[in-house]
LOTORMI-630327 format. One record per residue (C-alpha): residue in three letters; x, y, z. Coordinates in steps of 0.25 Angstrom, whole numbers. Layout:
DOTOR   gulum       X       Y       Z
DOTOR     ALA       X       Y       Z
...
This chain:
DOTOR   gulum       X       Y       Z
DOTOR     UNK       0       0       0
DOTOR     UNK      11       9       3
DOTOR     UNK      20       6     -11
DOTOR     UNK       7      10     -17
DOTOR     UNK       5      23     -10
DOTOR     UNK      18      26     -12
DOTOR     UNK      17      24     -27
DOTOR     UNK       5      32     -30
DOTOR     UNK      12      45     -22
DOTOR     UNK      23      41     -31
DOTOR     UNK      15      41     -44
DOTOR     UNK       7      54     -39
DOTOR     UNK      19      63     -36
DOTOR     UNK      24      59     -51
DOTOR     UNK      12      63     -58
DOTOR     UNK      12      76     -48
DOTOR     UNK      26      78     -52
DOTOR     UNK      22      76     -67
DOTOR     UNK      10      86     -66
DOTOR     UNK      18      96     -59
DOTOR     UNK      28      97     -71
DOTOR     UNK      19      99     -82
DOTOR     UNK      12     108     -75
DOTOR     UNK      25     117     -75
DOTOR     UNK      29     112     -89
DOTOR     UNK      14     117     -95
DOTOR     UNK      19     129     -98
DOTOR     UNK      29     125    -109
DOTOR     UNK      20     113    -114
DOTOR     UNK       8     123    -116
DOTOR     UNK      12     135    -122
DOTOR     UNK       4     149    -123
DOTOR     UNK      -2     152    -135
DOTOR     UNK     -10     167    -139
DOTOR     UNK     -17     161    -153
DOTOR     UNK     -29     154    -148
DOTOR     UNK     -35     165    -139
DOTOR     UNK     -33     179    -136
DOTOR     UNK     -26     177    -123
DOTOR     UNK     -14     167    -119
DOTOR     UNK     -17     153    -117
DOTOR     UNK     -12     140    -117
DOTOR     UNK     -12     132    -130
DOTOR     UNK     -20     121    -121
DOTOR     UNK     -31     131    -117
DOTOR     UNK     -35     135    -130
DOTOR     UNK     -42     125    -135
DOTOR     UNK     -35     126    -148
DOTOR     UNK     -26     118    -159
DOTOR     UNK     -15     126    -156
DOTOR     UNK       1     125    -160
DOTOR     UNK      12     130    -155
DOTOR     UNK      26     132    -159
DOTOR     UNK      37     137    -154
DOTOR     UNK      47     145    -162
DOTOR     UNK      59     136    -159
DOTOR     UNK      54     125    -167
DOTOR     UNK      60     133    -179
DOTOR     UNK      72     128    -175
DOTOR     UNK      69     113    -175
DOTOR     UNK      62     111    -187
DOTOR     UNK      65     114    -202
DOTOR     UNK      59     126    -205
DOTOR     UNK      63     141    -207
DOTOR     UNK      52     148    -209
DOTOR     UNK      39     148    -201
DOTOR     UNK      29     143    -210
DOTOR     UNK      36     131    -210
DOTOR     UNK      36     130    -196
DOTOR     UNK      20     128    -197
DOTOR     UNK      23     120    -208
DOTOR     UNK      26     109    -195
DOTOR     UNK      11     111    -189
DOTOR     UNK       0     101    -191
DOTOR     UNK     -13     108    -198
DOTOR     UNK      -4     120    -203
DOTOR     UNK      -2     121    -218
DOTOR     UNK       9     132    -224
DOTOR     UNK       6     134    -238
DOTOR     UNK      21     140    -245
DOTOR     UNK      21     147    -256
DOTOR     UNK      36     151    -254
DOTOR     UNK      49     145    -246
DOTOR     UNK      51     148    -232
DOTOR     UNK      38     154    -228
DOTOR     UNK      37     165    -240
DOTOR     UNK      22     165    -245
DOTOR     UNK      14     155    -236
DOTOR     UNK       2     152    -232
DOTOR     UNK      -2     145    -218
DOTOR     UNK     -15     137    -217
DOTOR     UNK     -21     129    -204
DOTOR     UNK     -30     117    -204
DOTOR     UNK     -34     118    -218
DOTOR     UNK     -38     132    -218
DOTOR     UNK     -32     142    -228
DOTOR     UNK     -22     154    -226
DOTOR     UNK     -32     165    -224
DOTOR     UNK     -37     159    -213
DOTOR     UNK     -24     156    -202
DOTOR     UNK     -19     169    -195
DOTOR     UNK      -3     171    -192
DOTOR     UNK       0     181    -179
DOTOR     UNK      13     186    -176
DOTOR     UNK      14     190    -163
DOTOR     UNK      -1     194    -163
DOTOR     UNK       0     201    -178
DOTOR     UNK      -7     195    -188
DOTOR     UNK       3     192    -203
DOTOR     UNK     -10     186    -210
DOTOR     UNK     -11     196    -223
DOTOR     UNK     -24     203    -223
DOTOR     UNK     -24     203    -238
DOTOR     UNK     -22     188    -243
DOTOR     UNK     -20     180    -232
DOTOR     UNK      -7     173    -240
DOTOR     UNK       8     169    -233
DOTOR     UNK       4     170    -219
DOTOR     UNK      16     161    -216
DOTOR     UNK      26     173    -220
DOTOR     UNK      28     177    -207
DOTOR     UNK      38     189    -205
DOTOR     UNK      44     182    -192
DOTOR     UNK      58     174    -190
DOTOR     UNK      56     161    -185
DOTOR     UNK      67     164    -173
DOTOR     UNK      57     174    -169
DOTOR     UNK      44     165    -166
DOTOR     UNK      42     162    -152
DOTOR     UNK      31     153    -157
DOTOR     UNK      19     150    -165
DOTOR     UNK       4     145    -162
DOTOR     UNK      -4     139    -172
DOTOR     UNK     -18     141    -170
DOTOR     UNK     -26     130    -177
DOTOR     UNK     -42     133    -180
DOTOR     UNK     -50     143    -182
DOTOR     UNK     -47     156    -173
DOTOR     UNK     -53     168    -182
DOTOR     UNK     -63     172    -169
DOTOR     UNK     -48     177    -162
DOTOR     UNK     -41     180    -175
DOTOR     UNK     -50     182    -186
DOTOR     UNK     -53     176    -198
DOTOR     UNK     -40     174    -203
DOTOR     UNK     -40     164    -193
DOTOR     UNK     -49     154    -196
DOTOR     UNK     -39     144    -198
DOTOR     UNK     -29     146    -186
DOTOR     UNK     -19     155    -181
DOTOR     UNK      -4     156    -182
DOTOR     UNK       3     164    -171
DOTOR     UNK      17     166    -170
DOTOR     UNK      25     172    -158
DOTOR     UNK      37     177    -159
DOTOR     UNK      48     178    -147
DOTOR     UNK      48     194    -144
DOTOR     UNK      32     194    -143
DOTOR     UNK      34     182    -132
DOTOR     UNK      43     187    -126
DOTOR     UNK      36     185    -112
DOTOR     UNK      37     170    -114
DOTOR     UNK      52     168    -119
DOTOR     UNK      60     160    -112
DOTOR     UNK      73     163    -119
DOTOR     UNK      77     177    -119
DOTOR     UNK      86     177    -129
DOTOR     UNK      90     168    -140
DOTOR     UNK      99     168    -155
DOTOR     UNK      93     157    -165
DOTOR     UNK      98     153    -180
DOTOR     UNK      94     143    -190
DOTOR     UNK     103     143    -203
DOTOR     UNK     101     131    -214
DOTOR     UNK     105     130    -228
DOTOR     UNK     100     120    -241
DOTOR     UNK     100     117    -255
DOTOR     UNK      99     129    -265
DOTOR     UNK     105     139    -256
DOTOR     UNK      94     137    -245
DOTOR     UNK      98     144    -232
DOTOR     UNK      90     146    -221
DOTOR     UNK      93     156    -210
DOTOR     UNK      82     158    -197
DOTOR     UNK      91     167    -185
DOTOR     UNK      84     175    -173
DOTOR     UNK      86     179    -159
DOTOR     UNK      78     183    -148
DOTOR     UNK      80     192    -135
DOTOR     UNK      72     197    -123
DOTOR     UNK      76     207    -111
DOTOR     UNK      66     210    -102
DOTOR     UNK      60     222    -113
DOTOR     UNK      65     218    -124
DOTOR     UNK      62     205    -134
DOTOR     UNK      67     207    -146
DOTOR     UNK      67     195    -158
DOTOR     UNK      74     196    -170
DOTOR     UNK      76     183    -182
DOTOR     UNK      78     181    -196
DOTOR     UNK      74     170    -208
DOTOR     UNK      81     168    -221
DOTOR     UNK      77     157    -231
DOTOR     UNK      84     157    -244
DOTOR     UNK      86     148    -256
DOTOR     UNK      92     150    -270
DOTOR     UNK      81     139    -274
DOTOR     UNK      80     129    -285
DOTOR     UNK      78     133    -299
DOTOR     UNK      67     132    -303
DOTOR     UNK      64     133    -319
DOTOR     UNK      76     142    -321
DOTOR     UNK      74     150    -308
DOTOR     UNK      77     147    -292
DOTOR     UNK      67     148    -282
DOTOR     UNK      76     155    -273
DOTOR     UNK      71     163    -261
DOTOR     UNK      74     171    -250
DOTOR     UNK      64     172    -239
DOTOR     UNK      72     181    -226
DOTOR     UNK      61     184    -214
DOTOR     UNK      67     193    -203
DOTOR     UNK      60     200    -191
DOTOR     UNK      62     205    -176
DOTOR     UNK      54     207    -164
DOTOR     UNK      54     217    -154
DOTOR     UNK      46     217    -139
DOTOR     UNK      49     227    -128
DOTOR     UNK      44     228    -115
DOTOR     UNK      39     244    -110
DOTOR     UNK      35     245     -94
DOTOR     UNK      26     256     -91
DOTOR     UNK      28     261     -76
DOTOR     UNK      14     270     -71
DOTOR     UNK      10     277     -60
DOTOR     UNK      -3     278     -55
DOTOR     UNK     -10     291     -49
């Protein structure tokens, strides 16, 4: 009788011990996402299909530009009309691409006009802090360029709040056939006003010939970001 006492005290301070950790770990494991709602929630709250990734997976898998990143994601479709993210369109879940809505940092980059290359994004890829992928309709929010989802990227100056790193230096060079070079670099640095991002993409090729000509082309993106903290000291009468 006692072995068994003794085993389920055991067995319970385990599963305490177990619930204890990812309680304290729930913060890394569920991240907070600002796409879904109006104010910040969990992504485990929302009641929606909801992805996120985070800007370092740039620099573990193949890509260079960020349309094909979301090439990666389930239910996502990039339709490329040119190399390395030039002239493309992003469709989600079988809708078309009038009806999914890109925000950078709380701006909207959908044209107004025809709707076309919402996947040209003025925005290095060292500079995303990361990207939530709103699946479904969400036009009562965002309006009806949202019927189909909603792409949000975050870069690191505007979450500065949550950055762990308070400084870092990245590059990614690599180089192919037909005078392929690739060339992604940026860095990030925060004080206690000041975050400040900065990075650069170059894609370039010579190209192939094609019937007498070489579909060569040069496609550089470069962009900075700047945040500073003003405090206000008042008196009152």
């Amino acid at each position: 009788m006692m072995k068994n006492l003794i085993a389920i005290a055991i067995m319970m301070s385990l599963i305490f011990k177990a619930l204890s950790a990812y309680a304290q770990a729930g913060h890394t494991l569920d991240p907070v996402t600002v796409t879904s709602s109006m104010t910040e929630k969990r992504s485990s709250e929302t009641g929606r299909n909801i992805t996120i990734i985070k800007g370092e997976y740039f620099t573990k898998l193949p890509v260079n530009s960020v349309d094909e990143l979301l090439k990666f994601i389930p239910g996502i479709e990039v339709q490329s009309r040119g190399p390395k993210g030039s002239q493309s369109d992003i469709t989600i879940r079988g809708g078309t691409f009038q009806q999914v809505l890109v925000i950078l940092d709380g701006l909207r980059l959908n044209d107004p006009n025809t709707g076309h290359f919402s996947a040209y994004i003025p925005m290095t890829p060292a500079e995303i802090d990361q990207i939530e992928i709103l699946k479904g309709a969400s036009s009562a929010i965002y309006g009806s360029d949202a019927v189909g989802g909603v792409i949000n990227i975050i870069t690191k100056v505007f979450s500065s709040r949550t950055q762990i790193e308070k400084r870092g230096l990245n590059m990614q060079i690599s180089a192919g056939e037909y005078g392929l070079h690739n060339v992604n670099a940026g860095g990030y640095l925060e004080t206690d006003r000041l975050s400040l991002g900065a990075g650069v993409i170059s894609n370039n090729a010579k190209g192939v010939i094609q019937r007498g000509a070489r579909g060569f082309f040069h496609n550089t993106t470069a962009s900075a970001g700047v945040r500073f903290k003003i405090n206000f000291i008042g008196t009152s009468l």
